[in-house]
Structure formats: structure tokens, C-alpha cells
Residue frames as qw, qx, qy, qz and C-alpha x, y, z in Angstrom:
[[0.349, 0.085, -0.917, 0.175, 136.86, 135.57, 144.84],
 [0.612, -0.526, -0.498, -0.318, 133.86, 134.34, 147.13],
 [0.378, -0.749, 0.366, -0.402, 134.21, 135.28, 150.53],
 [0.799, -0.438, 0.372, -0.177, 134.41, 131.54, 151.49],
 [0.869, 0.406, -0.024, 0.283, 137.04, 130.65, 148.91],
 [0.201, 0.770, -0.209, 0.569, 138.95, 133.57, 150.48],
 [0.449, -0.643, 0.498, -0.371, 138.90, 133.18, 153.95],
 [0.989, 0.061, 0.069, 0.113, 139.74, 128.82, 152.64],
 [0.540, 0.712, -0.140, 0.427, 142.79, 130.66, 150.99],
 [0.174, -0.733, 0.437, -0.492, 143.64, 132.78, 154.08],
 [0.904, -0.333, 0.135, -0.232, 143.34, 129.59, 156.42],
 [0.958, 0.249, -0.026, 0.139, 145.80, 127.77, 154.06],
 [0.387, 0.667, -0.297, 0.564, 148.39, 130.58, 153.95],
 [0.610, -0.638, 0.421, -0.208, 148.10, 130.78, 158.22],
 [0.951, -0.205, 0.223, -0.060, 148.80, 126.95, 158.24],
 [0.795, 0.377, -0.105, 0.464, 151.66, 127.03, 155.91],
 [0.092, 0.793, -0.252, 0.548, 153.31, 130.50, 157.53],
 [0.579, -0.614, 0.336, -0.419, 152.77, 129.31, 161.22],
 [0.970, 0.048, -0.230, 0.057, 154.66, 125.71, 160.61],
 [0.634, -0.738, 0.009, 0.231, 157.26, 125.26, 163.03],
 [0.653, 0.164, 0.195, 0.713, 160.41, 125.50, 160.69],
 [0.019, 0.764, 0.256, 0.592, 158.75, 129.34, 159.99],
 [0.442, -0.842, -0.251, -0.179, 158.53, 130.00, 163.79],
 [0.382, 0.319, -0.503, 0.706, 161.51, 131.60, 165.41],
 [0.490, -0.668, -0.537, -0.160, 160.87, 132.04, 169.39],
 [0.163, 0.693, -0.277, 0.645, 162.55, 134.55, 171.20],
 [0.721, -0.524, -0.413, 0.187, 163.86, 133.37, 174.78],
 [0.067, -0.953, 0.073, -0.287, 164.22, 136.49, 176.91],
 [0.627, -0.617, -0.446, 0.165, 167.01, 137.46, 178.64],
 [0.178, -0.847, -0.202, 0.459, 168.37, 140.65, 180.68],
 [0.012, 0.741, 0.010, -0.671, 169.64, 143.00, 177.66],
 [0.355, 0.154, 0.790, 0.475, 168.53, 141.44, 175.24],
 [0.197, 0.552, 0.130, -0.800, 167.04, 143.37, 172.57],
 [0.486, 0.392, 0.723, 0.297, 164.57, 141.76, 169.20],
 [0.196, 0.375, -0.216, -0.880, 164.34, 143.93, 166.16],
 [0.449, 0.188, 0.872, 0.057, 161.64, 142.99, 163.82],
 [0.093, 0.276, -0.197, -0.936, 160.11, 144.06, 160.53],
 [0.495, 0.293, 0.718, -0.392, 156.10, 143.77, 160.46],
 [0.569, 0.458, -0.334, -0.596, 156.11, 144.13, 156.55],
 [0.569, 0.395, -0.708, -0.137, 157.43, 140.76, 156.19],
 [0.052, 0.273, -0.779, 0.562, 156.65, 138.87, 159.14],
 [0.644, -0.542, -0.482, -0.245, 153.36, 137.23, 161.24],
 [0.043, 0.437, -0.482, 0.758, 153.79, 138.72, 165.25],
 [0.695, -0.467, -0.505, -0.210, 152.52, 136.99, 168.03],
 [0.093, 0.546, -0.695, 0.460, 153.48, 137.96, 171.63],
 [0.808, -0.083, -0.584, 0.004, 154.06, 135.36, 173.47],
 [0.353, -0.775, 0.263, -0.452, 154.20, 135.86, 177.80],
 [0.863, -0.025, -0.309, 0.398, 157.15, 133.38, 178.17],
 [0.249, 0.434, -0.313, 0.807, 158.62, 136.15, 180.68],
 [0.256, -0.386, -0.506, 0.728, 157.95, 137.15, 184.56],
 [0.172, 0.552, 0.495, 0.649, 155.36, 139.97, 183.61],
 [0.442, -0.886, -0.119, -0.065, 154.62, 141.36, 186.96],
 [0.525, -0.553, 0.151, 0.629, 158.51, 141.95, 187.35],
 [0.356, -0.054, 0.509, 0.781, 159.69, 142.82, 183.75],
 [0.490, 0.624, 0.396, -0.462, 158.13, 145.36, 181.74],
 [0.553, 0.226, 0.591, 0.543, 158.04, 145.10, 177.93],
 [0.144, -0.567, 0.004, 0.811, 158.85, 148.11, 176.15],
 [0.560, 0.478, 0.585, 0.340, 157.99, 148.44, 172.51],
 [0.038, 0.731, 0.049, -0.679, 158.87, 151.00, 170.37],
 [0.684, 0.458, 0.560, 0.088, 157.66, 151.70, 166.70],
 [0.186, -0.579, 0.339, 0.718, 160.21, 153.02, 163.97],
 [0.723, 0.496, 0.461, 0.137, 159.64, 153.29, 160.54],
 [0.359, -0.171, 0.328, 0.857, 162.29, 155.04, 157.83],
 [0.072, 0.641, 0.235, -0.727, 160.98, 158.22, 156.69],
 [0.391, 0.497, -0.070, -0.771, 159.36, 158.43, 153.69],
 [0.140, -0.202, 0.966, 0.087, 158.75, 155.32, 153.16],
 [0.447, -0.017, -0.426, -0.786, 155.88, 153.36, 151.43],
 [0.504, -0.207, 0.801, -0.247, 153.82, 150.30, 152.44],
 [0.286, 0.242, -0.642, -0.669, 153.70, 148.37, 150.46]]
């Protein structure tokens, strides 16, 4: 595929993935805890929190011997 047929392609698939119905938004609060799985997903954080009080933790799990696919 031409680069600029490809990156037309990739544009299209953003615009269709990122439509609000697609977007879930995650409104913090205190022990609250989001699981998410980046095989199947588009991540975006998003600093709708107090960031100089709260820190955001992340930690990255993945089931053991697993593929990507």
C-alpha cells in the first residue's frame, strides 16, 4: 500500500475509533481503581485530576506466557 494511502487508512480508522459512543472517560475518585487491556483498546491519559496532590500509579501486568498478538 503507498505510504499516503496508508497513513489516509490510519486517519480513517483514528476517526472512526475515537467517536464519542467508543470513548469511555474515567472520572476519578478516592479508591477507585481502572483496569484496562492495551491489546484491544486506544489509551489516552487524560489530567482531569488534582496532579500536584494525587499521584497516579500505574502498574504493568501481563499473563505469563502469553503472545501478542
Amino acid at each position: 500500500m503507498p505510504e499516503a494511502e496508508g497513513r489516509a487508512l490510519l486517519a480513517e480508522l483514528l476517526a472512526h475509533a475515537t467517536q464519542l459512543e467508543f470513548v469511555y472517560t474515567h472520572h476519578w475518585r478516592p479508591g477507585d481503581l481502572v483496569i484496562w487491556d492495551n491489546r484491544c483498546l486506544l489509551h489516552r491519559a487524560v489530567a482531569n485530576y488534582e496532579m500536584a496532590k494525587q499521584i497516579r500509579v500505574l502498574h504493568r501486568t501481563v499473563v505469563r506466557e502469553t503472545v501478542p498478538v
